[in-house]
Backbone bond lengths (Angstrom), bond angles and torsions (degrees), N, CA, C in turn:
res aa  C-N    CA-C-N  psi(-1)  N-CA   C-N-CA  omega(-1)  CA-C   N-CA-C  phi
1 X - - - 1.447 - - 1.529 110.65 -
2 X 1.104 116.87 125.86 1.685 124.79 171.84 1.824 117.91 -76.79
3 X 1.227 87.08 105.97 1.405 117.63 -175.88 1.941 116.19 -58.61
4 X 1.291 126.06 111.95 1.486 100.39 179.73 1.944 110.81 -92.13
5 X 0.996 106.12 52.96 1.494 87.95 -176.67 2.249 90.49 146.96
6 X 0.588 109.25 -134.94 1.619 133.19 -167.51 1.794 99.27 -92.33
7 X 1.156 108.20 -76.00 1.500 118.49 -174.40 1.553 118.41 -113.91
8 X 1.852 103.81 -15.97 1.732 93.85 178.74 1.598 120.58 -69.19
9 X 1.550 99.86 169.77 1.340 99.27 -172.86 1.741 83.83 -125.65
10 X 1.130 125.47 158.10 1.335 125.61 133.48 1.793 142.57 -60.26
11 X 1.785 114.74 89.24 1.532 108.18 -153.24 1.886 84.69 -114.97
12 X 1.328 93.11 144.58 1.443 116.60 163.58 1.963 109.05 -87.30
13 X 0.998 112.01 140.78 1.792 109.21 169.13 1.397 97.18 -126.66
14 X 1.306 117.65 146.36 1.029 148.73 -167.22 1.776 107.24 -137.99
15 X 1.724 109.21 106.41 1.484 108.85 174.96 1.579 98.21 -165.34
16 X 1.105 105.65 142.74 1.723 114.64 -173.17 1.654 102.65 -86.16
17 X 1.856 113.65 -10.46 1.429 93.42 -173.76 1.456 94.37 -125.56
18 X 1.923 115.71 114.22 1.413 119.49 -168.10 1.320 122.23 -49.27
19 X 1.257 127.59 -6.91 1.910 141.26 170.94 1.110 93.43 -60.04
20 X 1.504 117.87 -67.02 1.243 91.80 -159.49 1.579 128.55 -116.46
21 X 1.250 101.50 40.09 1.635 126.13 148.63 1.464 117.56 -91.96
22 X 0.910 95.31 -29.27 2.158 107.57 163.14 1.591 95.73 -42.39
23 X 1.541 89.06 -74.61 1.248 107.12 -152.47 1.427 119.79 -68.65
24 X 1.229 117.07 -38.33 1.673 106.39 178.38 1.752 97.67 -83.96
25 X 1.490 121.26 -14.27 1.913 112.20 158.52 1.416 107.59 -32.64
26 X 1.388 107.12 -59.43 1.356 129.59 -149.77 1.620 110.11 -77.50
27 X 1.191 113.45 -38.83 1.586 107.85 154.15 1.413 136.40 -76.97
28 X 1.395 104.24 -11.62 1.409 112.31 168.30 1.802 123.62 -72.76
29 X 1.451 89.12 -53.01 1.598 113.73 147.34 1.166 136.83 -15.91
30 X 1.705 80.41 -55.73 2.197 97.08 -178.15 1.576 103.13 -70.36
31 X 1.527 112.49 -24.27 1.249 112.79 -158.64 1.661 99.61 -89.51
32 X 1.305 132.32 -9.69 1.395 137.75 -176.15 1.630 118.37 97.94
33 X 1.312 110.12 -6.99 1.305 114.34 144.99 1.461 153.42 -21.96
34 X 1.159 155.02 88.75 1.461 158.56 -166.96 1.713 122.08 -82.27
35 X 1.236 102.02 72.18 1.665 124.46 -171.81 1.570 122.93 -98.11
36 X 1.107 92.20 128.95 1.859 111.57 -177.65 1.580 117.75 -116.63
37 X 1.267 108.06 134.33 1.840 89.85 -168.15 1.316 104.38 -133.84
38 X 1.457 116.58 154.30 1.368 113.24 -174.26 1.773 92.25 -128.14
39 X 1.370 80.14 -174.80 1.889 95.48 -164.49 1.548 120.54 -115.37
40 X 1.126 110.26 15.66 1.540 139.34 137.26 1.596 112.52 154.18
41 X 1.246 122.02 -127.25 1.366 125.10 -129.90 1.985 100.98 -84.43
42 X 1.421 109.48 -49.48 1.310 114.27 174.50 1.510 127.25 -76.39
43 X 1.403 106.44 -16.26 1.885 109.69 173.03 1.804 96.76 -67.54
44 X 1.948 107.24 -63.54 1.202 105.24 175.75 1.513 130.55 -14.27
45 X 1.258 98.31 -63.47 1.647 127.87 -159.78 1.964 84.20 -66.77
46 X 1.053 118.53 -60.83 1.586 126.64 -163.42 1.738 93.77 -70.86
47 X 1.190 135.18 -28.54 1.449 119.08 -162.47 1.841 82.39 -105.25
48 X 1.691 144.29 -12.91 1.250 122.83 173.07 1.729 110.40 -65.82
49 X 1.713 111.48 -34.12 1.061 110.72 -159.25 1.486 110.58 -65.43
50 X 1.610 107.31 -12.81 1.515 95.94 -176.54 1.357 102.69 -107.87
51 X 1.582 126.71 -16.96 1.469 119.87 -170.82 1.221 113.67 -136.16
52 X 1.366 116.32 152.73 1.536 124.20 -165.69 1.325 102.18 -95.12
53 X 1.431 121.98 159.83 1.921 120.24 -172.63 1.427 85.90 -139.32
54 X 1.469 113.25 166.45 1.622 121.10 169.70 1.450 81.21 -100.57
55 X 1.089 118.10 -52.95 1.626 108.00 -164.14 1.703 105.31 -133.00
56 X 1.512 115.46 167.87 1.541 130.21 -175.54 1.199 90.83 -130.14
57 X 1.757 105.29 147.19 1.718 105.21 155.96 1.651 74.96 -149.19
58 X 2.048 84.65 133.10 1.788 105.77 176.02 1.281 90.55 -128.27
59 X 1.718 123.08 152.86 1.058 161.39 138.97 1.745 88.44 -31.80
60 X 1.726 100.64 156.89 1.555 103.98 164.06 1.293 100.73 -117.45
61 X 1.349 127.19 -37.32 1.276 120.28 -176.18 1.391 121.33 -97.05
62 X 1.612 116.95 88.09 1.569 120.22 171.58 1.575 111.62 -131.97
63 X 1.430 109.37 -179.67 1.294 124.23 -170.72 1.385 109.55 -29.09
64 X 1.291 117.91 -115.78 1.250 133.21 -146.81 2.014 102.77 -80.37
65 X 1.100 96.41 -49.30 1.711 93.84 -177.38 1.609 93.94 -130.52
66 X 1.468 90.78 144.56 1.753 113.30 -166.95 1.776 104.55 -88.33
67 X 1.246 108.79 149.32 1.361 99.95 172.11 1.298 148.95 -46.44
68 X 1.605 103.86 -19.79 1.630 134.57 -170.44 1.787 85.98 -81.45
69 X 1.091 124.17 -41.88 1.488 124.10 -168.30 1.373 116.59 -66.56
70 X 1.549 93.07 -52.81 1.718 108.15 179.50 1.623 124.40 -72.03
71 X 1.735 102.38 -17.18 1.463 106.39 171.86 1.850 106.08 -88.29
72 X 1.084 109.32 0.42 1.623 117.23 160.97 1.694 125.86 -91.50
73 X 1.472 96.16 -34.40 1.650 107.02 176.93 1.787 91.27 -38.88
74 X 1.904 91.02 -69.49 1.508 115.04 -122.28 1.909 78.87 -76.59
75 X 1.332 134.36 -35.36 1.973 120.71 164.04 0.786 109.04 -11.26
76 X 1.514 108.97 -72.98 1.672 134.36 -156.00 1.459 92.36 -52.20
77 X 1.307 131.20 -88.33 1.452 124.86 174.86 1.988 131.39 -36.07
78 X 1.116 100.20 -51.11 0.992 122.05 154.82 1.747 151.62 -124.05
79 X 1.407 91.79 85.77 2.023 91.80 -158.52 1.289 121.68 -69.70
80 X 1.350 133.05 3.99 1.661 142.64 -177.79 1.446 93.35 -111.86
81 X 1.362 124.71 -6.75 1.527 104.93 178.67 1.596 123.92 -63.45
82 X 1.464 136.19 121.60 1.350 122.13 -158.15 1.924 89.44 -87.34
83 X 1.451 97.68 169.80 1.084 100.12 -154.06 1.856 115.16 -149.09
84 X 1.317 118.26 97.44 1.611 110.54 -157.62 1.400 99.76 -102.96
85 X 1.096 109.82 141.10 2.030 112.47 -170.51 1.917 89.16 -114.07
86 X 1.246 120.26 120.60 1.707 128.46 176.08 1.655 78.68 -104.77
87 X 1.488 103.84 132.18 1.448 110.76 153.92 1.480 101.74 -159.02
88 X 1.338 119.57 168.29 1.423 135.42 161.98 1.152 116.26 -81.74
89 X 1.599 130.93 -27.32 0.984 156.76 165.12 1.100 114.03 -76.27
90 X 1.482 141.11 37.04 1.397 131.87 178.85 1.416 99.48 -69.49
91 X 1.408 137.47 -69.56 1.503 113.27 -178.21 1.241 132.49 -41.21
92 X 0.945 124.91 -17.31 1.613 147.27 -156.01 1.572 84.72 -89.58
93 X 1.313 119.01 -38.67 1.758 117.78 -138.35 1.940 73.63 -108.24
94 X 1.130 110.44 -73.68 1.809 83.82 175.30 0.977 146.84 -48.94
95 X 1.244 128.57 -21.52 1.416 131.63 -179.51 1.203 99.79 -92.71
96 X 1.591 132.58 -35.59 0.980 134.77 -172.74 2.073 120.89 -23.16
97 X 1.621 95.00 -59.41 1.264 109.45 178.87 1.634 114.26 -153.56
98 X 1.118 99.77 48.65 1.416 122.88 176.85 1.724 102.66 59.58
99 X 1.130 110.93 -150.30 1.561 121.33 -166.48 1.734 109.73 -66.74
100 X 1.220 118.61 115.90 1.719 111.68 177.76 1.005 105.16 -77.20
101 X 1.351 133.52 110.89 1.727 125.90 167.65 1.449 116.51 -66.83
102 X 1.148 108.56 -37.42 1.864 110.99 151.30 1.588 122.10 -2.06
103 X 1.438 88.77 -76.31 1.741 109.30 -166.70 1.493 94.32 -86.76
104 X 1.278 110.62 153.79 1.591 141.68 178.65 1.684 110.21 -114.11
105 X 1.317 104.31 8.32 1.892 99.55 -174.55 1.359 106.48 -175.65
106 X 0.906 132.17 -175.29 1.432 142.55 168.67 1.435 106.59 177.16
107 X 1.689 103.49 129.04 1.258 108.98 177.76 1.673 123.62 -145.75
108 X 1.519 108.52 132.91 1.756 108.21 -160.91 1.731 105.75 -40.76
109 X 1.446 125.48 146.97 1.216 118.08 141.70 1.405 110.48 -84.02
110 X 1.396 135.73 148.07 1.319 113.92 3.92 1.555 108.47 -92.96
111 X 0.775 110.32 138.63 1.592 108.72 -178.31 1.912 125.52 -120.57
112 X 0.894 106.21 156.02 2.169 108.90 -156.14 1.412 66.06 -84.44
113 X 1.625 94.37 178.71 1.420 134.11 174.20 1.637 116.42 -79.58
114 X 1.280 106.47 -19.98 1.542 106.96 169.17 1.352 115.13 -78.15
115 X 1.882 110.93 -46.08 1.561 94.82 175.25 1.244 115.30 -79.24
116 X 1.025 126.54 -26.39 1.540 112.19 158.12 1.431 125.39 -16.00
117 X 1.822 109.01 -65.99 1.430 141.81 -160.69 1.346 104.58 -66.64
118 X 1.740 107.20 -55.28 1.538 110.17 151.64 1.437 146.98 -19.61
119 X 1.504 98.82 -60.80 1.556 101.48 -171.51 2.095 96.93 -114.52
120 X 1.156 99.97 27.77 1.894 111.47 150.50 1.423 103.71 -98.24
121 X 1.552 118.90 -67.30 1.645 132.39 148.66 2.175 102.87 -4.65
122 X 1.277 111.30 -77.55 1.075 110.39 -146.88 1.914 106.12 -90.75
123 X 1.305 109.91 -0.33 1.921 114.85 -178.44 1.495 76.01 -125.55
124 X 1.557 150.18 51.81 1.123 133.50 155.68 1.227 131.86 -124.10
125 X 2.223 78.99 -34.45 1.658 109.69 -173.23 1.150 109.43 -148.99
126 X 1.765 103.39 56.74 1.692 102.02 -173.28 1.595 132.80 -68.16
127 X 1.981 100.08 17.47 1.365 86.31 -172.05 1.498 87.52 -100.42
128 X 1.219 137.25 30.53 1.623 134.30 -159.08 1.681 85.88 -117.56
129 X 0.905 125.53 -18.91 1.930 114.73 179.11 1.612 108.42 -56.71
């Protein structure tokens, strides 16, 4: 994984409502992180083709294509890409269609800065569990 600094990673965010791509920027940020965010499913797709991420975290519930979809696009192109799904809807998003092999995490919105730190921690450096 390409390191930006000491502990950053390079993360893409993915959220259709700009608050709160601000906002989890901004905790990623705090953490020394180097984050770029798009505004859902087709910026993503257009800003992977030019840049590489260690990690993604997409929203599941946005406009036109849902996160479960777009963490399948971007496999297909890239299948080692790890992959964190933020939703409010996490039950919604599991049961939905059983297990997404897509995603590498799932984590409640709204969520503190520790679980955040956590489940970057745990889809980053899964041999540390």
């Amino acid at each position: 994984m390409k390191k930006t600094g000491k502990t950053g990673f390079q993360i893409l965010v993915v959220d259709d409502e700009a608050t709160v791509c601000k906002a989890i920027k901004m905790l990623l940020e705090f953490d020394g992180h180097k984050v770029e965010t798009a505004d859902g499913a087709e910026s993503a797709l257009a800003i992977l083709e030019k840049s590489k991420f260690d990690l993604i975290i997409t929203d599941y519930s946005m406009g036109e294509v849902k996160g479960d979809r777009l963490a399948i696009q971007i496999k297909k192109t890239h299948p080692k890409q790890p992959i964190i799904m933020a939703t409010a809807f996490a039950e919604d998003f599991r049961n939905s269609s059983g297990p997404n092999m897509a995603v590498n995490a799932v984590i409640n919105k709204p969520f503190s800065l520790m679980e955040l730190r956590e489940v970057v921690a745990q889809v980053m450096n899964p041999a540390a569990e």
